[in-house]
C-alpha positions as CSV (number, residue, x, y, z in Angstrom):
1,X,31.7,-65.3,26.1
2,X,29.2,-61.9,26.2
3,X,27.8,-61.4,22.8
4,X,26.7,-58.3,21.3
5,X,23.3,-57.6,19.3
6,X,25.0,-58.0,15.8
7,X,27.2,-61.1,17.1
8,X,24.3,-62.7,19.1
9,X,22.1,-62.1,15.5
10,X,25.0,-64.4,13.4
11,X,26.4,-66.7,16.0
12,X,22.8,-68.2,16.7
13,X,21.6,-67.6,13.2
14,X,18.8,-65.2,14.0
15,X,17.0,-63.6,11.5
16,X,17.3,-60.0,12.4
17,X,18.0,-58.0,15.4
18,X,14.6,-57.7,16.6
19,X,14.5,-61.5,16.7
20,X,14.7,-63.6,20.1
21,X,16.5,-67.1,20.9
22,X,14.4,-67.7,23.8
23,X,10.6,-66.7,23.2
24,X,8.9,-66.5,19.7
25,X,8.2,-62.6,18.8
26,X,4.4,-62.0,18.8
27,X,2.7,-60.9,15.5
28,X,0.6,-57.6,16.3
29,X,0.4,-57.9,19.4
30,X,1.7,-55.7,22.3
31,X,5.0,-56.1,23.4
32,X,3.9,-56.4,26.8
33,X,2.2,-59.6,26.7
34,X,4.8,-62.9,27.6
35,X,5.5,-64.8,24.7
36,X,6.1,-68.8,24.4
37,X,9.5,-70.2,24.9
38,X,11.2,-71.9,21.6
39,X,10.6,-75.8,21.3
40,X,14.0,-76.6,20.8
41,X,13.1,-80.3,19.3
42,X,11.2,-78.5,17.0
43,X,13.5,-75.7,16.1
44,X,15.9,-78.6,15.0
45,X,13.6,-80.4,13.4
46,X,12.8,-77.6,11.4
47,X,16.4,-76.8,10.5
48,X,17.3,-80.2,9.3
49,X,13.9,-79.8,6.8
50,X,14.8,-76.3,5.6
51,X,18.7,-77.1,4.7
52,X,17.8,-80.5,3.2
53,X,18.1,-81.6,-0.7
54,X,14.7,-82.8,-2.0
55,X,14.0,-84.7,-4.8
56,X,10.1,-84.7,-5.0
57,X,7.2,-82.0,-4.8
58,X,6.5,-83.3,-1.3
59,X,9.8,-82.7,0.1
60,X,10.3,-79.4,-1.4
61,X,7.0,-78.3,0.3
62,X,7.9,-79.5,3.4
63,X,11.2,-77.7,3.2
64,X,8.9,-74.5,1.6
65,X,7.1,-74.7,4.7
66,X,9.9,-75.2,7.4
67,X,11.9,-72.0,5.7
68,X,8.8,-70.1,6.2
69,X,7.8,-71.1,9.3
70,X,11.6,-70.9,10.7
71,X,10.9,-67.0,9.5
72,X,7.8,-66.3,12.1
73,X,10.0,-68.0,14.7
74,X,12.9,-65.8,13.9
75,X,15.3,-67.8,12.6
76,X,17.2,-67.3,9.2
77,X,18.0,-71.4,7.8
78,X,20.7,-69.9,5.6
79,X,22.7,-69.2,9.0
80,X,22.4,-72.3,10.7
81,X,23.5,-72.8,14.5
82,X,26.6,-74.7,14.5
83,X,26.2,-75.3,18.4
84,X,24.3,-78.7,18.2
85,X,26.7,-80.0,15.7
86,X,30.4,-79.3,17.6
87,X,29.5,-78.7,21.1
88,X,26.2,-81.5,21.0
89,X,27.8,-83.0,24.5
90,X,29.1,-79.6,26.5
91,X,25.2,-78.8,26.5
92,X,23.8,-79.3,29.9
93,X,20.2,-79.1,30.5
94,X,19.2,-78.7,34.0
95,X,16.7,-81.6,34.8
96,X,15.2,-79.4,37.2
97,X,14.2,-76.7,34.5
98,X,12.3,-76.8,31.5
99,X,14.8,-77.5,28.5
100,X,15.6,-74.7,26.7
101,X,16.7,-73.9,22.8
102,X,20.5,-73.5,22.8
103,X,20.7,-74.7,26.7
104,X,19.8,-71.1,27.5
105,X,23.2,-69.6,26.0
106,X,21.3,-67.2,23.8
107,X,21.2,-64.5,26.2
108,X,21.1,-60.5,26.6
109,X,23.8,-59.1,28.8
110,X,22.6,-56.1,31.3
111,X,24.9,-53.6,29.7
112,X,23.2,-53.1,26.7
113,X,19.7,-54.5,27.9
114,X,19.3,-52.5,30.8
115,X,21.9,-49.9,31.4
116,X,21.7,-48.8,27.7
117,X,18.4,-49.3,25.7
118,X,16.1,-49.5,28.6
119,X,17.3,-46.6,30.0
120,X,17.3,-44.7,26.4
121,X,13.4,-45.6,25.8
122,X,12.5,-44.3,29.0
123,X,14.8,-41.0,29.1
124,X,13.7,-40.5,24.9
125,X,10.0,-40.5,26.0
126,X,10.2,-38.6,29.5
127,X,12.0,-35.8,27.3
128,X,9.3,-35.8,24.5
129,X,6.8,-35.6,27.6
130,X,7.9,-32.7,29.0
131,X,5.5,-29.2,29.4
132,X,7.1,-26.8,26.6
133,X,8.0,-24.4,29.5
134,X,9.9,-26.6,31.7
135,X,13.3,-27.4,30.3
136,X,14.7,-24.5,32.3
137,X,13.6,-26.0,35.5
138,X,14.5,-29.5,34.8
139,X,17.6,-28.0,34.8
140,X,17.7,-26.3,38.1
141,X,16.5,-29.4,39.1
142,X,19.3,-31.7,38.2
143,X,21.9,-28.7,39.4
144,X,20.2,-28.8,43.4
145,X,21.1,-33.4,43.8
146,X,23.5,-34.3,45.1
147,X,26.2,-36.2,44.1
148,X,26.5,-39.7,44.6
149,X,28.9,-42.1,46.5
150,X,30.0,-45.8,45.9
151,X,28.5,-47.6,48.8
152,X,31.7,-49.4,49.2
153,X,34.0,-46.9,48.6
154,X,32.1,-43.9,49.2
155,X,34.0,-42.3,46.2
156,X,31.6,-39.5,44.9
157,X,30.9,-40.4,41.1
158,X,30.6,-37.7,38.7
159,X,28.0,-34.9,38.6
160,X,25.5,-34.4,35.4
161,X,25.0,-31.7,34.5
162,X,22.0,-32.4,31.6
163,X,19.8,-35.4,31.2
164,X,17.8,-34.0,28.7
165,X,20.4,-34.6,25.7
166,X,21.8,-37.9,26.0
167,X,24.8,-37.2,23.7
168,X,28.1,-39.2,24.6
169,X,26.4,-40.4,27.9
170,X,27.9,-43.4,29.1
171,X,26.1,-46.8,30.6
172,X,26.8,-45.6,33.7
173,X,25.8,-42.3,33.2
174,X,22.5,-43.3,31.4
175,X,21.8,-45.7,34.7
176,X,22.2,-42.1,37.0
177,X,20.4,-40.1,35.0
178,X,17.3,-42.5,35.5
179,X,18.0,-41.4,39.7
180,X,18.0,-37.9,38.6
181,X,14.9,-38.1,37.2
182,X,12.9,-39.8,40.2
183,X,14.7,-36.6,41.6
184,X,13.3,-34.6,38.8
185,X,9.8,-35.6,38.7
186,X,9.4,-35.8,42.4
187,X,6.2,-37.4,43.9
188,X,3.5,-35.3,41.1
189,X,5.6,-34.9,38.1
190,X,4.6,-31.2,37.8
191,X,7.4,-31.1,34.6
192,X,5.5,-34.0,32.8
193,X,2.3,-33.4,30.5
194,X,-0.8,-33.8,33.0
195,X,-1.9,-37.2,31.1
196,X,1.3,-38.7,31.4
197,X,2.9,-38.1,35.0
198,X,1.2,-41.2,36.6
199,X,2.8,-43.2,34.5
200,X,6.4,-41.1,33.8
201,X,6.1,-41.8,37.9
202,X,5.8,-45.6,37.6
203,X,8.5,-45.6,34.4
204,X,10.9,-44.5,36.6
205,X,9.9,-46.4,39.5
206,X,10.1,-49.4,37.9
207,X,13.4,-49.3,35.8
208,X,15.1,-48.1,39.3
209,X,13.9,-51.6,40.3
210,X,14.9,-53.4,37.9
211,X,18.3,-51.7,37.5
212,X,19.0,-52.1,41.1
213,X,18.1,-56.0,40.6
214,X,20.5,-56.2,37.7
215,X,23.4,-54.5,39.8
216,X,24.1,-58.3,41.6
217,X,24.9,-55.9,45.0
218,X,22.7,-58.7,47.4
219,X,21.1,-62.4,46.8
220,X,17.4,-62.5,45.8
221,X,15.0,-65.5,46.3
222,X,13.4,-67.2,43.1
223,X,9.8,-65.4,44.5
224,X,11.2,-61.9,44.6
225,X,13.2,-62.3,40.8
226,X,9.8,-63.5,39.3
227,X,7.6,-60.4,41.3
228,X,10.4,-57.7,39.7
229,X,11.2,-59.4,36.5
230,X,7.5,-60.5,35.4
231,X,5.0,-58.3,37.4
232,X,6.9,-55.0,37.7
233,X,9.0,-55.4,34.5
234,X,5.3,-56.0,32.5
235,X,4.1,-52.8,35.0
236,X,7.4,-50.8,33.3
237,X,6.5,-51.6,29.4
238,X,2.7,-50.9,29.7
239,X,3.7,-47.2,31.2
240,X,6.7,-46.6,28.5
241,X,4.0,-47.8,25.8
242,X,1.6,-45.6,27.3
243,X,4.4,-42.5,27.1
244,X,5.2,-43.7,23.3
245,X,1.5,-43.5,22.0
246,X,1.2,-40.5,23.5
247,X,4.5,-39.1,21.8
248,X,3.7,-40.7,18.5
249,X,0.5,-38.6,18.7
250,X,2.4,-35.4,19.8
251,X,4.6,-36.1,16.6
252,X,1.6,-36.8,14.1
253,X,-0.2,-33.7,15.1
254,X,2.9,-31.8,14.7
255,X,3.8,-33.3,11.1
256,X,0.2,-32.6,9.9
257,X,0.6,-28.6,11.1
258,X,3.6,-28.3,9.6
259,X,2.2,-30.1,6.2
260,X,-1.1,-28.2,6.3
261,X,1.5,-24.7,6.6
262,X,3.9,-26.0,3.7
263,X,2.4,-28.7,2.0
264,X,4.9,-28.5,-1.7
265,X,7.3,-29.1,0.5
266,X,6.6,-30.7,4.4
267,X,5.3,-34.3,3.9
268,X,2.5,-35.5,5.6
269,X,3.7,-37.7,8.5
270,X,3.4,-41.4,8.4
271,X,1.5,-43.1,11.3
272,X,2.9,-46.1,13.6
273,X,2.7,-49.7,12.5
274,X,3.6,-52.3,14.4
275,X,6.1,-54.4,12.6
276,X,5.3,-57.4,11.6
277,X,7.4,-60.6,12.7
278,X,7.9,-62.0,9.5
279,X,10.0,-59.0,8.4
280,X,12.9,-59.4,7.4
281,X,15.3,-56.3,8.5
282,X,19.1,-57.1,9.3
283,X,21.2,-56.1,6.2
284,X,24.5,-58.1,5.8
285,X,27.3,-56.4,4.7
């Protein structure tokens, strides 16, 4: 079965949302750089030191030391996996691959991955991108597409009419408003900061890629999924970190006018840290 976020977070026992079943989450580094795959031998190994009862000082450093170490790696020991323990012999590893933790079942469907969050970082940032005066035209701009048709069907799908506010937009809707902005920013991004439009240009190059890939419309060979999942999905995070430092400036500068104007009662802004991976965020209700 497809698990959500919040499900994925409890049925694997993962410590937080931002946490990963597959690859350990980097500490201060950027999010663009390929992390290590979980050693699932050691991930258990851990587990059965952390939920153990120890008698001696010894023992309860060891298990001091696994909790805290099962932390970093993302992985709360209080919520324990039951996977191993039921289902130990309807695990298949495939000889031919590298074993994996959880035989690979910890995954992220493409709804919310890529039709949903990927396309709300890079719509978010294009938008806080944009030259003051060109709202107007980015909306003349989306009025002149076309509409478009269900290659199978050739049904016309529905027109947008904004993709600057996002409000009750759909998955669907979020994946064609990415084609509306290659539409948008055209081959110099004239609408886009001048900084910034090489790489709003290869943002939305790239996620049309990608989400073309996810759609499952034709077969790809193992060479063409690791040249648009690893090369030109890292070439799509370093331009929408490049677009997010850049608004994160935009917002400090703006936060430190409007403190300097009213400062009894406009707070200075706080800058950007990167979070640290032994965080701990999820709330349980």
């Amino acid at each position: 079965m497809t698990l959500d976020t919040i499900e994925r977070v409890k049925y694997f026992g993962l410590r937080s949302i931002h946490a990963c079943g597959l690859c350990c989450l980097r500490n201060g580094r950027s999010a663009t750089r390929r992390s290590r795959r979980h050693d699932h031998k050691l991930i258990q190994l851990l587990l059965a030191w952390a939920t153990s009862e120890c008698t001696t000082q010894d023992r309860r450093s060891q298990r001091a030391k696994a909790r805290a170490k099962l932390m970093r790696h993302g992985f709360n020991y209080k919520r324990r996996c039951r996977l191993y323990d039921f289902a130990q012999h309807c695990i298949v590893n495939v000889p031919e691959y590298p074993s994996t933790l959880f035989a690979g079942l910890c995954q992220f469907e493409r709804l919310h991955t890529f039709y949903i969050n990927y396309c709300q970082y890079a719509m978010d940032l294009l938008t806080a991108c944009l030259l003051p005066n060109m709202h107007a035209k980015v909306v003349t701009y989306v009025k002149q597409c076309h509409n478009f048709r269900d290659p199978i069907t050739g049904k016309a799908h529905p027109v947008l009419h904004s993709i600057l506010k996002m409000n009750h937009l759909t998955a669907e809707r979020r994946v064609r408003a990415i084609f509306y902005w290659a539409h948008v920013l055209g081959t110099s991004a004239e609408v886009i900061v001048y900084p910034m439009r090489t790489h709003a240009l290869v943002t939305v190059s790239t996620l049309q890629l990608l989400l073309i890939s996810a759609r499952g419309h034709r077969a790809y060979t193992k060479r063409e999924l690791e040249i648009i999942y690893h090369e030109v999905g890292r070439q799509f995070f370093v331009a929408l970190e490049t677009l997010a430092d850049y608004a994160d400036e935009k917002r400090m500068k703006n936060g430190l006018e409007a403190h300097t104007r009213r400062p009894n009662y406009t707070r200075p802004p706080l800058p950007f840290k990167r979070m640290r991976r032994s965080v701990y965020i999820l709330r349980t209700h």
